[in-house]
FILOMI-414490 format. One record per residue (C-alpha): residue number from 1; x, y, z. Coordinates in nm, 3 decimals. Layout:
// residues N
REC     k         x         y         z
REC   NUM         X         Y         Z
...
***
This chain:
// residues 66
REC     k         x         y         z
REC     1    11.285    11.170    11.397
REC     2    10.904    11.193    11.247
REC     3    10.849    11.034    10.887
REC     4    10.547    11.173    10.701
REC     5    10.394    10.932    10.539
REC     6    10.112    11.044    10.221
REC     7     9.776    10.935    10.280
REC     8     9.767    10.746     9.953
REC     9    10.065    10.547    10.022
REC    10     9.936    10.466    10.355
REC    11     9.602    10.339    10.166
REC    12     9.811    10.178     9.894
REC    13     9.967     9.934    10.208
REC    14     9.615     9.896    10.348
REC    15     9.479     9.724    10.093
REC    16     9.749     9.543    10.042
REC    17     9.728     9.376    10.357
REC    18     9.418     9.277    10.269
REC    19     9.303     9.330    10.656
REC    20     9.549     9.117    10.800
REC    21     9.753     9.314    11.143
REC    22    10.058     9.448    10.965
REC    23    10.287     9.329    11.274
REC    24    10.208     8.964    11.180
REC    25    10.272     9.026    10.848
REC    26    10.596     9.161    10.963
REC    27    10.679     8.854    11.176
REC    28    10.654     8.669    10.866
REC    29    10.849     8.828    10.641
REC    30    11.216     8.700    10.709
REC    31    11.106     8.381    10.723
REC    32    10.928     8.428    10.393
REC    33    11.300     8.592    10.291
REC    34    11.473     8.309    10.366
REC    35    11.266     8.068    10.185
REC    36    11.248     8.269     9.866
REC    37    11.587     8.302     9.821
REC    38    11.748     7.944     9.971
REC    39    11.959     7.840     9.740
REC    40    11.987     8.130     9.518
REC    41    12.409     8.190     9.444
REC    42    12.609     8.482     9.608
REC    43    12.597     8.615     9.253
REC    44    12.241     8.622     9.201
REC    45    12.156     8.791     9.519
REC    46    12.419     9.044     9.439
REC    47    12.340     9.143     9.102
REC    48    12.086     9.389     9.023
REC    49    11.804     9.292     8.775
REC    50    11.878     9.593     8.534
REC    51    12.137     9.875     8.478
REC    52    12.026    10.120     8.812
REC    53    11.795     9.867     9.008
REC    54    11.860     9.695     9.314
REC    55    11.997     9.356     9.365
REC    56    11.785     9.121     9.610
REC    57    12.039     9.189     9.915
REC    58    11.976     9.523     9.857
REC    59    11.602     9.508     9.850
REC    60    11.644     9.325    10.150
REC    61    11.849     9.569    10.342
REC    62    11.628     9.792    10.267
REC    63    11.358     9.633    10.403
REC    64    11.573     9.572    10.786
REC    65    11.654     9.932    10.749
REC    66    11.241    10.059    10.717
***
């Protein structure tokens, strides 16, 4: 399966990485995960921030899914 991704969202994740290779970036991010939410309650990482928005374990899923 192909995913088209627009140009401008491509760009938008460029500069975001501010240069750095996106697969380290990668590597880093569950550890980066893990750190931000140690600690934080079942219920917290459940719960969504606002009526229709995704809790944190959702977010996160997300991101393992893409």
């Amino acid at each position: 399966m192909s995913v088209s991704v627009p140009a401008d969202a491509i760009a938008k994740l460029a500069e975001k990485l501010e240069g750095r290779d996106p697969f380290e970036v990668q590597e880093e991010l569950a550890p980066a995960l893990r750190a931000a939410t140690a600690g934080l309650s079942p219920e917290a990482l459940t719960t969504p921030e606002a009526p229709g928005k995704w809790s944190i374990i959702e977010v996160i899923q997300h991101l393992a899914d893409a």
